[in-house]
VOLUM-843834 format. One record per residue (C-alpha): residue number from 1; residue in one letter; x negated, y, z. Coordinates in Angstrom, 2 decimals, decimal comma, padded with zeros to 5 digits, always signed. Each point is the difference from the previous one (the first is absolute). Layout:
REM residues N
NUM / A / X / Y / Z
...
***
This chain:
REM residues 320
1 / X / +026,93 / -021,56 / -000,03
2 / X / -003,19 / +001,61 / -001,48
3 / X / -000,15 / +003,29 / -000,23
4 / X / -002,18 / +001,77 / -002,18
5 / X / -001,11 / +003,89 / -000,92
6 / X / +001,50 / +001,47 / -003,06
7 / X / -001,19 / -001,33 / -003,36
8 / X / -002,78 / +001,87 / -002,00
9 / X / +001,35 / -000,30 / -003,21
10 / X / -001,51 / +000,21 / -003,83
11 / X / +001,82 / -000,11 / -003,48
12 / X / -001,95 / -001,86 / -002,95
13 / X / -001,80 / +002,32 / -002,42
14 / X / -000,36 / -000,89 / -003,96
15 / X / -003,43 / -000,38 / +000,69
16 / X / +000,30 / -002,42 / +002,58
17 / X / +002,29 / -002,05 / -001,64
18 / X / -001,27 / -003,93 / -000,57
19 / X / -002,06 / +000,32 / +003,00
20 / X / +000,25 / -002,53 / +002,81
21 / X / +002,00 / +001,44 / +003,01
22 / X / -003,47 / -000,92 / +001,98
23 / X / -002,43 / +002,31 / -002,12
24 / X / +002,77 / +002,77 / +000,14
25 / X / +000,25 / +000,11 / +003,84
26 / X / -003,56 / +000,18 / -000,24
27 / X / -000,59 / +002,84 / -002,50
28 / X / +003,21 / +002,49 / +000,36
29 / X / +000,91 / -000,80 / +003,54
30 / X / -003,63 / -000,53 / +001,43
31 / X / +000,99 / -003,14 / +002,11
32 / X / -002,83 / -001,62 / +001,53
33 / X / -000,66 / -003,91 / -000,10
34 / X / +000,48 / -000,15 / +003,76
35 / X / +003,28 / +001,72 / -000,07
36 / X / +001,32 / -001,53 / -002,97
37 / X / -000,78 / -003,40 / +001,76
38 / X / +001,82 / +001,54 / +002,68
39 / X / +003,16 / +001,11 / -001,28
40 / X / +000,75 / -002,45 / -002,89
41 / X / +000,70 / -002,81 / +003,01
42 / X / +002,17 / +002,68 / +001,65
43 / X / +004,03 / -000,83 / -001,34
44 / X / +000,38 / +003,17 / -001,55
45 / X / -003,57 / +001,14 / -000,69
46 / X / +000,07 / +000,21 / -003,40
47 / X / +002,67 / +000,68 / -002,19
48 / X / +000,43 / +000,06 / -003,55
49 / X / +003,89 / +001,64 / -001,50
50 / X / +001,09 / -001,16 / +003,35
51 / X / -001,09 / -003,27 / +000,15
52 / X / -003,05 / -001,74 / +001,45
53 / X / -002,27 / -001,07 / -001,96
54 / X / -003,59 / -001,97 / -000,48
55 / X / -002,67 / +002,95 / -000,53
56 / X / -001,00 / -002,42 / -002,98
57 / X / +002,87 / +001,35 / -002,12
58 / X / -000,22 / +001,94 / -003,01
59 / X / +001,43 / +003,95 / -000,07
60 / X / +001,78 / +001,94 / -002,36
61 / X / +000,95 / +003,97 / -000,54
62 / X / +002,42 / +000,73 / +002,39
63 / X / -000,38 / -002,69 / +002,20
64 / X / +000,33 / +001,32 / +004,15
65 / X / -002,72 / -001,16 / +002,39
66 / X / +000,60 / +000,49 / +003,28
67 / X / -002,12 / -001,35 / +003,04
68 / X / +001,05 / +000,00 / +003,55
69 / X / -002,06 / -000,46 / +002,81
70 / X / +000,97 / -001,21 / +003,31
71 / X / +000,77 / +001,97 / +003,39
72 / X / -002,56 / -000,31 / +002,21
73 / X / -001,05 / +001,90 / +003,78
74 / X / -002,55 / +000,37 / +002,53
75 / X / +001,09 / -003,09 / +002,15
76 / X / -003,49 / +000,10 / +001,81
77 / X / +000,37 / +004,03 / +000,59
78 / X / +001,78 / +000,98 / +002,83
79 / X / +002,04 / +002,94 / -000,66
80 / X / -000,39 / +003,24 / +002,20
81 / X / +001,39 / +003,18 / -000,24
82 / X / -002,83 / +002,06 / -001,14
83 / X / +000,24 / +003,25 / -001,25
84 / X / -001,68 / +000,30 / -003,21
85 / X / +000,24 / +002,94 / -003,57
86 / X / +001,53 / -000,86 / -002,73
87 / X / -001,30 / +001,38 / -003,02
88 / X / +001,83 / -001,93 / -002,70
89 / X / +002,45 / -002,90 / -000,36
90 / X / +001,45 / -002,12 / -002,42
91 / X / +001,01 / -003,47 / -001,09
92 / X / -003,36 / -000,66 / -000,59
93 / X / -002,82 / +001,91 / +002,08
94 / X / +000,37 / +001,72 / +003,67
95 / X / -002,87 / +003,08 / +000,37
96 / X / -000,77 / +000,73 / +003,15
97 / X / -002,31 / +002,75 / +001,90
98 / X / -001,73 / -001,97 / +002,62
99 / X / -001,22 / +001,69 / +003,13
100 / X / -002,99 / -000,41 / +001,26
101 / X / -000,65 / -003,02 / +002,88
102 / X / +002,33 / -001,93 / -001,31
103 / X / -000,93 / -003,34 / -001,45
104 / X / +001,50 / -001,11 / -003,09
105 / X / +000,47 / -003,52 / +000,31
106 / X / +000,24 / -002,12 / +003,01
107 / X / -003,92 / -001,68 / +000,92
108 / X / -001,27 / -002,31 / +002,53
109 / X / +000,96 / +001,66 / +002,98
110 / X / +001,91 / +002,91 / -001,54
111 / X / +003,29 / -001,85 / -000,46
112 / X / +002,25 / +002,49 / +000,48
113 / X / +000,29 / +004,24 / -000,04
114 / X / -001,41 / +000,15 / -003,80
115 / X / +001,61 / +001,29 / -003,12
116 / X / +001,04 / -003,62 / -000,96
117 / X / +002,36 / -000,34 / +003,34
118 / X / +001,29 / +003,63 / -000,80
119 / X / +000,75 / -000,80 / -003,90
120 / X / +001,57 / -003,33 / +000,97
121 / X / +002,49 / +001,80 / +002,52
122 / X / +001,21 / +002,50 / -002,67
123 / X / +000,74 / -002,26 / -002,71
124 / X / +002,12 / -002,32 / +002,73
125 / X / +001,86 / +002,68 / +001,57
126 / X / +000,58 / +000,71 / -003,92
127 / X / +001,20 / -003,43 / -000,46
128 / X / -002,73 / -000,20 / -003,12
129 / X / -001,95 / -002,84 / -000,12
130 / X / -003,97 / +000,04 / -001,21
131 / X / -003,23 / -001,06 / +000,86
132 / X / -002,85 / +002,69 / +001,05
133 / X / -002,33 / -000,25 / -002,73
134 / X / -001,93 / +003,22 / +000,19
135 / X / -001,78 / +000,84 / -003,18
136 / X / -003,63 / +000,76 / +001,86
137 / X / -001,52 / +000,90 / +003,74
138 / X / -000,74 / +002,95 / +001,57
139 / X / -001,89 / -000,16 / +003,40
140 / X / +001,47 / +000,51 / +003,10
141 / X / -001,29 / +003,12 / +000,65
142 / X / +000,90 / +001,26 / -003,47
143 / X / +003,23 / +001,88 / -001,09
144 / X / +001,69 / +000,41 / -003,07
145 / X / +001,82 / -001,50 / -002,92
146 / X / +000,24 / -003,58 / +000,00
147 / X / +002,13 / -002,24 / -002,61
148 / X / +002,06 / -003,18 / +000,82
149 / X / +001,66 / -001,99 / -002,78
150 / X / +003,30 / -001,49 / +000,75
151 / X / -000,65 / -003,26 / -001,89
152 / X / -002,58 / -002,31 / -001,19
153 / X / +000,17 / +001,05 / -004,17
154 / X / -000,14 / +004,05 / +001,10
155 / X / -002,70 / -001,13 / +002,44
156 / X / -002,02 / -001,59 / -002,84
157 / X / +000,03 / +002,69 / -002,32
158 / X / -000,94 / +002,56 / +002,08
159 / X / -003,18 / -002,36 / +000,88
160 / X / -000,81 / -000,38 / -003,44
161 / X / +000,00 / +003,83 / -000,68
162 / X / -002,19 / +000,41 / +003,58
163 / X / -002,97 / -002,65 / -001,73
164 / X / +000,69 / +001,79 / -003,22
165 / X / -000,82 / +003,02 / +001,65
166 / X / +002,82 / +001,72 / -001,04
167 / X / +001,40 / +000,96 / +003,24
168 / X / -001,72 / +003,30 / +001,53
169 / X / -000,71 / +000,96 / +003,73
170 / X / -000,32 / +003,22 / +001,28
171 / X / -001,14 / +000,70 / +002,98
172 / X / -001,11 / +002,84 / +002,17
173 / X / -002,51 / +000,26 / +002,65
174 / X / -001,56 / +001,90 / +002,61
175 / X / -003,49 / -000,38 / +000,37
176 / X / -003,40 / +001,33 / +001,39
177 / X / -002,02 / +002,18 / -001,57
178 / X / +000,02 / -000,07 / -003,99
179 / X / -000,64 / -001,85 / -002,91
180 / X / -002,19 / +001,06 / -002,53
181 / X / +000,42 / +000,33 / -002,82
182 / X / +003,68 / +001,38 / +001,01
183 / X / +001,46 / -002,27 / -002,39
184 / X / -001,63 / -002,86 / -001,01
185 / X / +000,09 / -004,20 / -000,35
186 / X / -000,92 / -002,46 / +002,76
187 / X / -001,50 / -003,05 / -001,80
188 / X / -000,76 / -002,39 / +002,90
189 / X / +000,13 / -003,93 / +000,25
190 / X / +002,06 / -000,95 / +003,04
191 / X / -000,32 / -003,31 / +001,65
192 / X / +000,04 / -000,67 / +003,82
193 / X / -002,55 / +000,95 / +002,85
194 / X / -001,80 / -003,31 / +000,85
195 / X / -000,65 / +001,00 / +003,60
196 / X / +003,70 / +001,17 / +000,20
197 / X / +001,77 / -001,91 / -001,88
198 / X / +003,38 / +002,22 / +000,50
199 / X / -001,39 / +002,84 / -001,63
200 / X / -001,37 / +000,78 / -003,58
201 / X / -003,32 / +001,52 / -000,97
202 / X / -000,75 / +001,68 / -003,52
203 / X / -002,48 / -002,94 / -001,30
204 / X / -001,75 / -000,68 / -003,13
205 / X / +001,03 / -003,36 / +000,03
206 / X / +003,68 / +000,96 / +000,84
207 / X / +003,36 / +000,34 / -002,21
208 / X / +000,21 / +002,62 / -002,25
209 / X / +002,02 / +003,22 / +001,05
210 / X / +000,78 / +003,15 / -001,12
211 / X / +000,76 / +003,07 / +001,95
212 / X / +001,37 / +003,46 / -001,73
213 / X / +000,00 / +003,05 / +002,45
214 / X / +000,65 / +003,75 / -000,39
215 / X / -000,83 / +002,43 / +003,09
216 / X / +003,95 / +001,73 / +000,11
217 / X / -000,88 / +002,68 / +003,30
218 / X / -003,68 / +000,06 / +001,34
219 / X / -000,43 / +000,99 / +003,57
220 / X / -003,44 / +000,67 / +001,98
221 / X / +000,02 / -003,52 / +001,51
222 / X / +001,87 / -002,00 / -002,27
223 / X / +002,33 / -000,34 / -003,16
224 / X / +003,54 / -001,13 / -001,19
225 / X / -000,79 / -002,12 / -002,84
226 / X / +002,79 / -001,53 / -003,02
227 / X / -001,17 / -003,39 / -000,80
228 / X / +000,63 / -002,47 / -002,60
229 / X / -000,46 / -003,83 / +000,14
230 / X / -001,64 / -001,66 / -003,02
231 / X / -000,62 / -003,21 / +001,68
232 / X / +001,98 / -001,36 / +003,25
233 / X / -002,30 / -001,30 / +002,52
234 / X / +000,15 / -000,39 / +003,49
235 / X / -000,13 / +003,28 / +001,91
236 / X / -001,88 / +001,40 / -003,74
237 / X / +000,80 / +003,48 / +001,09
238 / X / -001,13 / -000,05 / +003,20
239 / X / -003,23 / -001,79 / -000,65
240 / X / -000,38 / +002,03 / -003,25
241 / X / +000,22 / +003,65 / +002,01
242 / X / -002,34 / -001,45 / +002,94
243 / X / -002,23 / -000,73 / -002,74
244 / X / -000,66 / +003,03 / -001,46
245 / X / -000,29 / +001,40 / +003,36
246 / X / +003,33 / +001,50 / +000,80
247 / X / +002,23 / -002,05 / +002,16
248 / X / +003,73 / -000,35 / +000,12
249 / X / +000,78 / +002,63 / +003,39
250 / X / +000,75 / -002,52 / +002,71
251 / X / -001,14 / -002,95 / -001,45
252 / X / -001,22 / -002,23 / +002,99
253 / X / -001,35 / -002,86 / -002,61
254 / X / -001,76 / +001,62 / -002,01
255 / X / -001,76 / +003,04 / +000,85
256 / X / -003,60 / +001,40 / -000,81
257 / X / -002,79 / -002,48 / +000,79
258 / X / -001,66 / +002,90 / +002,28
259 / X / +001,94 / +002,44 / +001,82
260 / X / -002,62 / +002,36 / -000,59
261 / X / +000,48 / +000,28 / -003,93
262 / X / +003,20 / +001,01 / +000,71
263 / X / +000,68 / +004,00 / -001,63
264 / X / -002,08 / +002,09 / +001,01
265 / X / -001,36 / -002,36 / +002,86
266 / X / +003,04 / +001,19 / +002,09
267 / X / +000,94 / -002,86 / +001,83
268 / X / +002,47 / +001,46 / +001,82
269 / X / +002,12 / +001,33 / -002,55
270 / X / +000,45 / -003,45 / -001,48
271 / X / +000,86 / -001,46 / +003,04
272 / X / +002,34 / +003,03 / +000,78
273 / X / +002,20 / -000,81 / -003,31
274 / X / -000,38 / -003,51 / +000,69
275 / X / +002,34 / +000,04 / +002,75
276 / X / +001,81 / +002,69 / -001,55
277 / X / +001,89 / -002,65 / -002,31
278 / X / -001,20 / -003,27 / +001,87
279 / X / +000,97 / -002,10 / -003,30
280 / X / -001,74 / +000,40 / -003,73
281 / X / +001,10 / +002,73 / -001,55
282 / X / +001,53 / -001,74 / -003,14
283 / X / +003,04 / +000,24 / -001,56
284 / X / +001,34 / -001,74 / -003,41
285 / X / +001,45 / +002,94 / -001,65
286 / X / +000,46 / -001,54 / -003,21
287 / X / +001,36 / -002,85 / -001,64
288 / X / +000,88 / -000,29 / -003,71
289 / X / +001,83 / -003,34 / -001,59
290 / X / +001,88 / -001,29 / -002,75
291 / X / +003,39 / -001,40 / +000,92
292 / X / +000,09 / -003,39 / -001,00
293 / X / +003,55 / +000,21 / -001,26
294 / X / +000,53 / +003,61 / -001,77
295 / X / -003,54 / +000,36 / -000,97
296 / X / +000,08 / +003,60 / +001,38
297 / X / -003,54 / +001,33 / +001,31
298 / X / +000,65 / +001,21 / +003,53
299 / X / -001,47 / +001,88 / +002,53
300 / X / -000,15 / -000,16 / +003,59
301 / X / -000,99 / +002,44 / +002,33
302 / X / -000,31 / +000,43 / +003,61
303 / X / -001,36 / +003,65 / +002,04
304 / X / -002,74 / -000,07 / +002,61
305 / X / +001,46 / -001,52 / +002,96
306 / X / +000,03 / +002,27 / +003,13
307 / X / -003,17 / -000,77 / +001,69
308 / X / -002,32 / +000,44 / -002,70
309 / X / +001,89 / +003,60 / -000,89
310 / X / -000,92 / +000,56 / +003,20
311 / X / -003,15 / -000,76 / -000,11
312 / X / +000,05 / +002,20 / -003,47
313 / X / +001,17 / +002,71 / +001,00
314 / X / -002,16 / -000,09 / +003,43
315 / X / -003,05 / +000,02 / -002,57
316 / X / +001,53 / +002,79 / -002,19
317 / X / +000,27 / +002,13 / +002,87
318 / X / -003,19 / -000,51 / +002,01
319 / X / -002,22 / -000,67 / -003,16
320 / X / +001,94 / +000,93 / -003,00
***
């Protein structure tokens, strides 16, 4: 017998009244064409006062929509019991505070020991159901907040409001020396480094990215800087801060093109808080969403994990 997740339901305005079911799942309930083709073959995926209908049908006031989606899980995801924060949970979204190391999905040759294998675990010891559909990436070596949608229509609206831009990132980092001015706009094409073609290089030729920043603390070596996304390229902040000469702390892609032009010219130093952290010092501290169902603006936050307020407070002390 199918099972499926509970329906997200919508009553028939005055307004909306005449329309064809279609153009209403469209408009008020924001169902894409490759999930209504999806769930209208489904037994039970759409439902009009109860009964299933063709999508072609005319509404009226009153009238009670009501889609249902299918269960679905991981079957390729082996589950694992890996510890991992919750932030948030509901019916709908699962925020978590990923530590750093940890890979979010399972890769070609990382199959098992990521986020994914940990998420998977909880929901079956929970006896829930759902496929890992995490709303973006963070890198391995990245912490932070991190949002997974529990099914395919909460996954697609939260996509739509990431292109739309209307989804905002916070993050903090730790980085050498300072930028100047102390707040300030990064606007630097991105594309990738055609004699490494793993990393990314600020290029006139590039993507377009933007890069917010505001020095927070300022140290004698280095900074802790807030940063805001306006674009969402690959490794943007870290190519971004390298860039403009100041480095993510730890960083062992990207890094100044001469160790001499690091602060100051000490070399030392830099290689001193280097191994200090031994990962980049970045941390999503901030993530802000709509939820697809309530239409409540939400925020998301997660504090500096331990090794970077280490690392802080190392820097506050010795150079403060």
């Amino acid at each position: 017998m199918t099972a499926y997740y509970d329906p997200i339901e919508y009553e028939v305005k005055e307004e909306d009244s005449g329309m064809l079911l279609k153009t209403v799942l469209q408009r008020r309930l924001g169902v894409s064409r490759k999930l209504m083709s999806k769930i209208k073959l489904t037994e039970q995926g759409v439902m009009l006062n109860g009964e299933r209908v063709y999508i072609s049908v005319k509404v009226k006031q009153g009238d009670r929509i009501a889609i249902r989606m299918e269960q679905e899980e991981s079957d390729d995801i082996l589950p694992e019991p890996i510890p991992f924060e919750i932030l948030y949970e509901d019916e709908a979204l699962l925020i978590v505070n990923k530590e750093p190391g940890i890979i979010v999905h399972p890769t070609h040759g990382h199959y098992t020991g990521t986020l994914a294998n940990g998420v998977v675990h909880y929901w079956k010891e929970r006896g829930e159901r759902f496929r890992f559909r995490p709303i973006h990436r963070l890198d391995q070596e990245t912490s932070g907040v991190l949002a997974i949608a529990k099914n395919a229509y909460i996954h697609q609206h939260i996509s739509e409001q990431l292109i739309a831009g209307q989804i905002t990132k916070r993050y903090r980092a730790l980085v050498h020396g300072a930028p100047s001015p102390e707040e300030g706009t990064i606007d630097g094409p991105i594309d990738r480094d055609p004699l490494e073609p793993h990393r990314r290089i600020v290029t006139p030729d590039g993507y377009s990215a933007l890069t917010f920043y505001r020095i927070v603390e300022k140290y004698s070596p280095a900074s802790l800087v807030d940063i805001r996304l306006g674009t969402g390229r690959t490794h943007q902040i870290r190519v971004h801060m390298t860039s403009v000469g100041c480095p993510l702390i730890g960083d062992k892609m990207y890094t100044y093109p001469s160790r001499d032009k690091c602060p100051e010219g000490n070399r030392e130093k830099m290689d001193q808080l280097n191994l200090l952290i031994g990962r980049q010092a970045l941390h999503a501290a901030e993530l802000g969403l709509r939820h697809p169902l309530t239409g409540q603006d939400m925020i998301f936050k997660a504090p500096l994990p331990e090794d970077m307020d280490r690392l802080r407070n190392y820097l506050i002390t010795d150079h403060g």
